[in-house]
C-alpha positions in Angstrom: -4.9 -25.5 17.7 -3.5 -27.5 14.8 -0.1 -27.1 13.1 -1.7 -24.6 10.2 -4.1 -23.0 12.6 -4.1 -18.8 12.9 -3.3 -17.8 17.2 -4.4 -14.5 18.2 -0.8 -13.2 18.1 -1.3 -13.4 14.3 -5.0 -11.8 14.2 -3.4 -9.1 15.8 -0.5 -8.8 13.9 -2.8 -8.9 10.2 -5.3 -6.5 12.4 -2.5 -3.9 13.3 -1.2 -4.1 9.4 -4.6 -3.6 8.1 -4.6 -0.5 10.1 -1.3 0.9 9.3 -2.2 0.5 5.3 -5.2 2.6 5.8 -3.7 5.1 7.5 -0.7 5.4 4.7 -3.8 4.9 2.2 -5.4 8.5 4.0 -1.9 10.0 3.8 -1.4 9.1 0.4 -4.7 10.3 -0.8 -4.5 13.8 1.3 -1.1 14.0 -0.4 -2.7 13.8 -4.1 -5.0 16.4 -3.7 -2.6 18.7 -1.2 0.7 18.3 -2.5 3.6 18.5 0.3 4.9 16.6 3.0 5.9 19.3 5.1 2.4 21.0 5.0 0.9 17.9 5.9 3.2 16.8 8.5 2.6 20.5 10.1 -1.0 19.4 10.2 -0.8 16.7 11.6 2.1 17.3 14.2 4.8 15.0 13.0 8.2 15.7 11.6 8.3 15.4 7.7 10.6 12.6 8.0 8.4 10.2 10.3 5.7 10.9 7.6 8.4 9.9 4.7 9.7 7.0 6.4 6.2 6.2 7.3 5.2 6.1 3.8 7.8 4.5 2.5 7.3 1.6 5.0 10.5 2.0 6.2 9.6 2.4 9.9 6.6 2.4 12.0 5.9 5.5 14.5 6.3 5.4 17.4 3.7 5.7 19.8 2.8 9.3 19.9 3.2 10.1 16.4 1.1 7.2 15.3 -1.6 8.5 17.9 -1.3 12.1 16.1 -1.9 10.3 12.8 -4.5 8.4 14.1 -6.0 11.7 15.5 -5.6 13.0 11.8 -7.0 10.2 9.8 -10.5 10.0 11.8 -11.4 13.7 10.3 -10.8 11.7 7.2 -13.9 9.6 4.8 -13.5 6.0 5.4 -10.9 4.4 3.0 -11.1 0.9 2.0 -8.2 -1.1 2.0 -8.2 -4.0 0.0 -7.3 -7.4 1.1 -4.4 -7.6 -1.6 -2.3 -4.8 0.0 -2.7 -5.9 3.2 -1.5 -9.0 2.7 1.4 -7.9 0.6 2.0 -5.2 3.5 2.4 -8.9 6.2 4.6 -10.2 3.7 7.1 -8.0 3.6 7.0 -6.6 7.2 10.2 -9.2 8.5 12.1 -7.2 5.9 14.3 -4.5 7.0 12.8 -1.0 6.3 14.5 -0.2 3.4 13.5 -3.2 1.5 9.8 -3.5 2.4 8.8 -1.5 -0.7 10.9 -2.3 -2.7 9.5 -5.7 -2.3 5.9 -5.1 -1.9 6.5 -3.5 -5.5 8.4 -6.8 -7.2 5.6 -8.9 -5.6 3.1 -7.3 -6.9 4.6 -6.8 -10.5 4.9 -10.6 -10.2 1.3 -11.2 -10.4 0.9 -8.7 -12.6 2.5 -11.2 -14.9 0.5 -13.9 -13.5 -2.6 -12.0 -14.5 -1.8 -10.6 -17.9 -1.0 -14.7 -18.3 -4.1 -15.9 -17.4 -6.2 -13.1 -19.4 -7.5 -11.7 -16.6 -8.1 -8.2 -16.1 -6.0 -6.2 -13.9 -7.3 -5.4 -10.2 -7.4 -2.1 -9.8 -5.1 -2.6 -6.0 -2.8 -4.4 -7.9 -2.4 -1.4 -10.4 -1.7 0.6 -7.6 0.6 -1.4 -5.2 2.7 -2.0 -8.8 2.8 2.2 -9.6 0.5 1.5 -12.5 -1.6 4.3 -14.5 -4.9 3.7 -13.8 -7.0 1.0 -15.7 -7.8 2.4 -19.4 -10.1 -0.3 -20.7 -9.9 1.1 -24.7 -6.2 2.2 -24.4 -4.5 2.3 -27.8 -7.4 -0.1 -29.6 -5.9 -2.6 -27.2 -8.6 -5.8 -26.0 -10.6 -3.9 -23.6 -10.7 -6.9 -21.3 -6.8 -7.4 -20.5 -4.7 -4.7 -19.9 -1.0 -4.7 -20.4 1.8 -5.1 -17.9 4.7 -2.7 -18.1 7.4 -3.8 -15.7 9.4 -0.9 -13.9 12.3 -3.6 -13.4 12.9 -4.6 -16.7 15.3 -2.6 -19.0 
């Protein structure tokens, strides 16, 4: 393989992110519509704190716990994890734990910018890796084809 050719070791790495997402995707989602950690954790057979840290990328389970959570997650619908967060999810993943979110956030409110630049509608994963309200398309008599950027980071 060439110089800027993928190995496997990196297909597996982008395959075992991929997975990871989803599963924080199902967590998040179950923790919309059922409110509390500690409930859910119950469920599922993990300390509250493994699901926290787990959320907040700060750390990645260890073996039995992310088997437990993968247990959980198959009773769940399929959830589609878009390429976007995935990608922002390998980014950040040399980052200590503390500062993958963190990041994952700044990135993604940077092309935010980009896109409210360009005139481009917002995607709707972007929206949500940035902490965005959902897309309102005739918000405030605004153009209904390029939403606003509000930055959490700027004072």
């Amino acid at each position: 393989m060439g110089p800027t050719s993928i190995d496997a070791s990196e297909i597996d790495a982008y395959a075992d992110m991929r997975e990871l997402e989803t599963l924080r995707r199902a967590l998040r989602r179950e923790l919309e519509d059922h409110p509390g950690q500690d409930d859910l954790a119950r469920v599922i057979g993990v300390g509250r704190s493994v699901l926290r840290k787990f959320l907040e990328q700060r750390t990645r389970p260890r073996a039995g716990a992310l088997m437990k959570i993968r247990r959980w997650a198959e009773d769940r619908p399929p959830m589609f994890v878009p390429l976007g967060s995935v990608i922002l999810a390998t980014a950040v993943h040399d980052l200590p734990g503390g500062h993958r979110a963190r990041a994952r956030r700044d990135v993604a409110e940077a092309l935010l910018l980009s896109y409210q630049r360009a005139g481009v509608p917002l995607p709707d994963w972007l929206r949500e890796e940035a902490g965005l309200p959902a897309a309102d398309k005739f918000r405030d008599g605004a153009r209904g084809d390029v939403d606003p950027v509000w930055s959490r980071t700027a004072a």
